[in-house]
N, C-alpha and C positions, 0 to 999 in steps of 0.2 A: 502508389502504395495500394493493396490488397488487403479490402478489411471485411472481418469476420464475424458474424454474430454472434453470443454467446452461446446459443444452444449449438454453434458447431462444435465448438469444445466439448470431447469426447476422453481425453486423457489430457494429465495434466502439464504443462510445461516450467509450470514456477518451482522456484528451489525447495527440497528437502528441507535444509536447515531453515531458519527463523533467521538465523545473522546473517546467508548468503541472500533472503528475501528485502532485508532491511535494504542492505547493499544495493542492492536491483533497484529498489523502490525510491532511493537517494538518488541514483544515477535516473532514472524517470523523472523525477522531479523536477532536476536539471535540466533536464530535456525540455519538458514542457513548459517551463520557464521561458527558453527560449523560442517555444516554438508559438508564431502567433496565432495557431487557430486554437490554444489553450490559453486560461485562466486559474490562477491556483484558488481555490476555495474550500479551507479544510471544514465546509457546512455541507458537501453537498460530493456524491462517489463522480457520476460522469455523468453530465445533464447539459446537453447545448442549452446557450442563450439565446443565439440567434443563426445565422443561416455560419455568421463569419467566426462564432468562438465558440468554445466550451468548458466549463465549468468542470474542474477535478480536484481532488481531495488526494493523501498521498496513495491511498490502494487506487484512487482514477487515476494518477498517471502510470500503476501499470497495466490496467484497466486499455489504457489508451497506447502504451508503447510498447507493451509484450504480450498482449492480450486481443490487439490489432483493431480494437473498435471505433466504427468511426465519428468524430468530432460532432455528430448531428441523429447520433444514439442516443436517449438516454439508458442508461445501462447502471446494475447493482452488481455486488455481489452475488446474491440469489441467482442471479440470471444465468449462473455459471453449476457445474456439476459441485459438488458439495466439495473438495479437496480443494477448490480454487477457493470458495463461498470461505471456509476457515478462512484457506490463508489470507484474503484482502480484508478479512472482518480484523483477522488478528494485526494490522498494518493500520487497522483503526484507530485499536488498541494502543496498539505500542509509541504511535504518535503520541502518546496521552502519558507516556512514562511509566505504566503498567505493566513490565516485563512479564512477571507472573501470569496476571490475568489474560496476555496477550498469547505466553506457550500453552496455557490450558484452550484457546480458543484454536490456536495453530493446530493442535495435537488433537482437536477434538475431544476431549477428554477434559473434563472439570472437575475431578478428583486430585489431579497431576498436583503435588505440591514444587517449588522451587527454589533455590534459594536467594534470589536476587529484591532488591529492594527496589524502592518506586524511585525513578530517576525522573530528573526536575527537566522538561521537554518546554524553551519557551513555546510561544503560541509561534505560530509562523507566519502571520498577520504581525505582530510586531517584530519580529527578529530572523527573516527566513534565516541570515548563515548562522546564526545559534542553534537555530531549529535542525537544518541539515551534522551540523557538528555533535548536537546530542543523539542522534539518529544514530551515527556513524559510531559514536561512545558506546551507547545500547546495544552495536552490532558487534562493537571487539570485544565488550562483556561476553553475549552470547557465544562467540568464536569460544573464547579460554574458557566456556563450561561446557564446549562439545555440540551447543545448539547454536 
């Protein structure tokens, strides 16, 4: 594999919508789930532990699987040009059940009102497939209101 720093990122590659990022971000997850030089840890974006794994939260595994950084980076969102920085901040977010607060960080914009309600996201320390199922809930929300 060929991996990239973040300041190479010069344009951006993640989705437009919020509900096709959710989607992306579930399917990363998955990924790094099974991949063993990852660790899920929704404390912490992309931080190796040691030479053999690394530490990702849900914006780290796309951090790590669409974003190509490698497993012995520590890596933020910041790190990336501002349009990437929303969207994995907003991926923070919406882990959290916060749809609102999550398009007004997507969108940049914190004026943005919306009409969705806080949807109950177990922790993913206790319940990952609950946790990926209300992901996925929050994404077909977003779908049927166009974001």
């Amino acid at each position: 594999m060929s991996y990239k720093c973040a300041e190479e990122w010069r344009e951006d590659p993640l989705p437009e919508k919020l509900s096709a990022l959710v989607r992306l971000a579930v399917a990363d997850l998955v990924a790094c789930e099974r991949d063993p030089a990852y660790r899920i840890s929704m404390e912490t974006y992309h931080a190796p532990l040691d030479d053999l794994c690394c530490w990702v939260c849900l914006a780290g595994t796309v951090i790590a699987k669409r974003l190509d950084a490698a497993p012995w980076h520590d890596v933020k969102p910041h790190d990336f040009i501002r349009s990437i920085d929303w969207k994995l901040l907003a991926l923070d977010v919406i882990r959290q059940g916060n749809i609102n607060w999550a398009l007004n960080v997507f969108h940049g914009d914190h004026d943005l009102r919306f009409p969705f309600e806080r949807v109950d996201v177990p922790a993913y320390e206790d319940d990952p497939a609950g946790f990926k199922k209300a992901l996925r809930r929050i994404a077909d929300l977003l779908e049927k209101e166009g974001e």
